[in-house]
C-alpha positions in Angstrom: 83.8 119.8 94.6 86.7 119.2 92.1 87.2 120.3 88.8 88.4 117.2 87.5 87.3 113.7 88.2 88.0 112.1 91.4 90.8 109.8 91.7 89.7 108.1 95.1 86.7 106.7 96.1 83.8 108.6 95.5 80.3 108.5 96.3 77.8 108.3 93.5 75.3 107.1 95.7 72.3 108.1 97.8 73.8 109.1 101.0 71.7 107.1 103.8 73.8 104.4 103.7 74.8 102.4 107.4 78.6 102.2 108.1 78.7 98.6 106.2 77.0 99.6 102.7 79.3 103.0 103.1 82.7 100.3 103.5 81.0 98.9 100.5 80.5 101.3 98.4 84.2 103.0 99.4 85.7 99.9 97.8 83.5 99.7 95.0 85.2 101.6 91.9 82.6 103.0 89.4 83.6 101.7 85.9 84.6 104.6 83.4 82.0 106.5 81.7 83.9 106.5 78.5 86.4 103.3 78.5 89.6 104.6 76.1 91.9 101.8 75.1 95.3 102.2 75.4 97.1 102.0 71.9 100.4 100.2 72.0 102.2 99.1 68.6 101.9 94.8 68.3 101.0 94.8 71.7 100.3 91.5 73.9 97.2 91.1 75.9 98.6 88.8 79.5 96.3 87.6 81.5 97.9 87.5 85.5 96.2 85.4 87.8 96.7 86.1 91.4 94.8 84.0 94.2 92.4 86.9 94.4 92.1 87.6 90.6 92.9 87.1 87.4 94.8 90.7 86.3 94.7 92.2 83.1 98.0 94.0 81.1 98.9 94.9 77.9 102.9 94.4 76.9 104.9 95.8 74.6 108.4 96.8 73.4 111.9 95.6 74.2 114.6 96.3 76.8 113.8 97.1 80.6 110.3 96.4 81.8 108.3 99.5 82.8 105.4 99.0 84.7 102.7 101.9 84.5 99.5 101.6 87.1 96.6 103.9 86.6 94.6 105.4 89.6 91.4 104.5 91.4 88.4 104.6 88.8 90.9 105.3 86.1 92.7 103.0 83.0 95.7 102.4 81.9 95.3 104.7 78.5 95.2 107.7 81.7 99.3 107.1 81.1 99.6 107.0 77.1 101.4 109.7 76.2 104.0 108.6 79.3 103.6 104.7 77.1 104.7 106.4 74.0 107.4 108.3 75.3 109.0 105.1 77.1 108.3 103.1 74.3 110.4 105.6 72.0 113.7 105.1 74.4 113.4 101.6 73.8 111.7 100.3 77.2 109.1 97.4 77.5 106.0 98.7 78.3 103.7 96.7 80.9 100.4 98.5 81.6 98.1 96.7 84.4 94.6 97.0 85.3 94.2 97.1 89.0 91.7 94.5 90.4 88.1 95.9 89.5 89.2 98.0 87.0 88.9 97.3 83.1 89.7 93.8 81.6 91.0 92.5 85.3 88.6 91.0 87.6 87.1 91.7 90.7 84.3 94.0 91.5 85.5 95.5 95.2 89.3 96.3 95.9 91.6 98.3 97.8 95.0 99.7 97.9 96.7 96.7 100.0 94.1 93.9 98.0 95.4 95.3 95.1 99.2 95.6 96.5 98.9 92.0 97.1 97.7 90.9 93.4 100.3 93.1 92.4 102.8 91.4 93.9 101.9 88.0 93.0 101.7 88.9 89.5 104.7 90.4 89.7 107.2 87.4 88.7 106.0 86.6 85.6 106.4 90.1 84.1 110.6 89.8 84.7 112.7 92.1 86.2 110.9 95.7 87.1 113.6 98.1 86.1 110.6 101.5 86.9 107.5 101.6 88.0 105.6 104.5 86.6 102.1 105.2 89.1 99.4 108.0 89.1 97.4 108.6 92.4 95.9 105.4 94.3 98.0 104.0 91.9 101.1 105.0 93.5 99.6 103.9 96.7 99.8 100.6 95.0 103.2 100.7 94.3 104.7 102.1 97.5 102.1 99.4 99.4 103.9 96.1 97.2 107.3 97.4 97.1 107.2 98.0 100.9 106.4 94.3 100.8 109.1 93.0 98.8 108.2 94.0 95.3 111.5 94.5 93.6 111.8 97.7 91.4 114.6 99.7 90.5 113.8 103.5 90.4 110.1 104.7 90.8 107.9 107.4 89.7 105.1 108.9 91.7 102.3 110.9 90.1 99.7 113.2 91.9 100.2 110.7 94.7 98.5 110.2 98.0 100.0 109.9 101.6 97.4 108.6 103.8 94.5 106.1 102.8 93.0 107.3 105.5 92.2 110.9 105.1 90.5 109.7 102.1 88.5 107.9 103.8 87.3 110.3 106.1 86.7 112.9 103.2 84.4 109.7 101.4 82.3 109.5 104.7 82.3 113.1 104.4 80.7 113.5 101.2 77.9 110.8 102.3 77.2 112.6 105.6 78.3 110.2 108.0 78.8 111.3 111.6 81.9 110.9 113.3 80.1 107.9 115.1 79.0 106.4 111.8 82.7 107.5 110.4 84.1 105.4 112.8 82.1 102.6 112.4 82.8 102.6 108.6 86.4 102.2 109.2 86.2 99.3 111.5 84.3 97.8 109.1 86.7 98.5 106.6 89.4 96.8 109.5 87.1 93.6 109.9 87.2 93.2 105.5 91.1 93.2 105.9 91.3 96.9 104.9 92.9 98.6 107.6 93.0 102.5 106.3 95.6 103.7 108.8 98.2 101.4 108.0 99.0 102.5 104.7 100.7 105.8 105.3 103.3 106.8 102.7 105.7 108.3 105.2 105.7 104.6 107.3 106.1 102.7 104.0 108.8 104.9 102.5 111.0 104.7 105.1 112.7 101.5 104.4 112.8 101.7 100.4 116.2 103.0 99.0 115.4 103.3 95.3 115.4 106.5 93.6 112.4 108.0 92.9 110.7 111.4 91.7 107.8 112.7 92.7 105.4 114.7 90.2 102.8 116.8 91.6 101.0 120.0 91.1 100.7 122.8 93.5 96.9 123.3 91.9 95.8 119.7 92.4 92.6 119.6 94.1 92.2 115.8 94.6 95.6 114.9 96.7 97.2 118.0 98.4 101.2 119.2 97.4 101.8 118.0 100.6 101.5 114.6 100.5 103.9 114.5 98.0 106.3 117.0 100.4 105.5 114.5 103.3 106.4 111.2 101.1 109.7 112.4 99.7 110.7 113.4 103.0 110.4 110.3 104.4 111.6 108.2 101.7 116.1 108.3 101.2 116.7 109.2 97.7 113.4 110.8 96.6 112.7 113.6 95.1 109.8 116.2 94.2 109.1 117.8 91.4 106.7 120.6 92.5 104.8 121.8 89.0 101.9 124.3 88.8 98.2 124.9 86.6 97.9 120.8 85.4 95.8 119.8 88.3 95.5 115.7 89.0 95.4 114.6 85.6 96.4 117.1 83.4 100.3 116.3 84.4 99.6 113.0 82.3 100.0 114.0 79.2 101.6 117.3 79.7 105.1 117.6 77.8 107.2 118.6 80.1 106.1 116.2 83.1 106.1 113.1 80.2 109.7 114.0 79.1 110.9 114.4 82.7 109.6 110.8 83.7 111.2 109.0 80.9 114.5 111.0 81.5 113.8 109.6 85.1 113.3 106.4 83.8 116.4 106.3 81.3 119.0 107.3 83.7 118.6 104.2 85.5 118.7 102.0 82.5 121.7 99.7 82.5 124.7 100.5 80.2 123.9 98.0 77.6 120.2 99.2 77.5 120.9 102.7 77.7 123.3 102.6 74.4 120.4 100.8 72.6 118.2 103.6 74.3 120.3 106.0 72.8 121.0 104.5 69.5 117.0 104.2 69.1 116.4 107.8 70.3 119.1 109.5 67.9 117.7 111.0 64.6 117.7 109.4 61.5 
């Protein structure tokens, strides 16, 4: 169905599955096939507990505190080449595992579980000057900062508008009747997960840092228009429409990487941004 791997739950099960083993399995990620660590120079493994989990992130640099948050069924090496760029303007560097994902625990999560443990870990990483999010991972974001997570400018990659239509699409793909769709989603409801309520445009509205959208026009996971919709709805945002890099490809492409970390830098205050600077001049 895609050309590249999905970034939101996906079945890679047998498909006769009743409404609650379908909730189950749409919270389930799949661990990755080929786990790539992320490479960080003298980095520091933290260890985040949260009342649901203990989260695992890897730290390093100096300056402003950049958090980067992978997408569903990803890792946080998915945002190196966006690590190495920040790292080279003299930003910390805070990459998280989502809950169920990597080195953090958990085996079942979802976009507001995972808002919540972000939250909570939240305060012992300092100050957030950016957040820098791909996919369900910027789902994540929007979800905790609608909540009260305090970050200063944020950066949205390949990222979704409505839980919900994914979840539709995942009952889709396991054959589910609208009956048995329905069904599912309560289900999801009873576990806490209610898919309609997170909504980018609803969750946007109230947030008033600047933020930049990245998303291409060819990506076959999360339509252009969730992006259009988000940015819309959300004061100060803007989109950055690009073309031919699909939902991951924009990772690591040039042009999106130095783009985010301009993004990031203009926010930076004065003091950092002259160190920024001084570290980013030749010689």
């Amino acid at each position: 169905m895609h050309d590249e791997p999905m970034d939101m739950p996906t079945p890679a099960i047998p498909s006769a599955l009743t409404p609650a083993q379908a909730a189950r399995a749409f919270l389930t990620p799949r661990p990755s096939a080929v786990p790539v660590p992320l490479q960080l120079p003298d980095a520091t493994a933290l260890r985040l507990p949260t009342a649901e989990v203990d989260l695992a992130a890897l730290a390093a640099g100096r300056g402003p505190t950049v958090l980067l948050v992978h997408g569903w069924e990803g890792q946080a090496s998915d945002l190196q080449a966006i690590a190495d760029a920040l790292l080279a303007r003299g930003f910390r560097v805070v990459a998280l595992d989502l809950p169920a994902h990597g080195a953090s625990g958990g085996r079942r999560t979802s976009i507001p579980a995972s808002a919540r443990a972000l939250l909570q870990a939240a305060p012992a990483l300092g100050p957030l000057h950016a957040v820098v999010a791909h996919s369900v991972g910027s789902a994540v974001a929007v979800t905790a900062m609608a909540r009260g997570l305090a970050v200063g400018r944020a950066v949205m990659l390949a990222a979704p508008a409505f839980y919900a239509d994914h979840a539709h699409a995942f009952a889709r793909q396991l054959g589910l009747d609208a009956a048995a769709t329905k069904q599912m989603i309560e289900r999801l409801r009873e576990e806490g997960v209610d898919v309609h309520a997170i909504a980018a445009p609803a969750l946007v509205r109230g947030l008033r840092q600047p933020a930049l959208y990245v998303h291409s026009a060819d990506d076959r996971v999360i339509p252009v228009a969730d992006a259009r919709t988000a940015c819309a709805a959300w004061p100060g945002a803007r989109l950055w429409q690009v073309d031919g890099l699909g939902h991951r490809r924009l990772l690591g492409d040039p042009a999106v990487v130095g783009a985010v970390a301009r993004f990031v830098a203009e926010g930076a205050l004065p003091a950092a941004a002259a160190a920024v600077e001084a570290l980013a001049a030749p010689g």
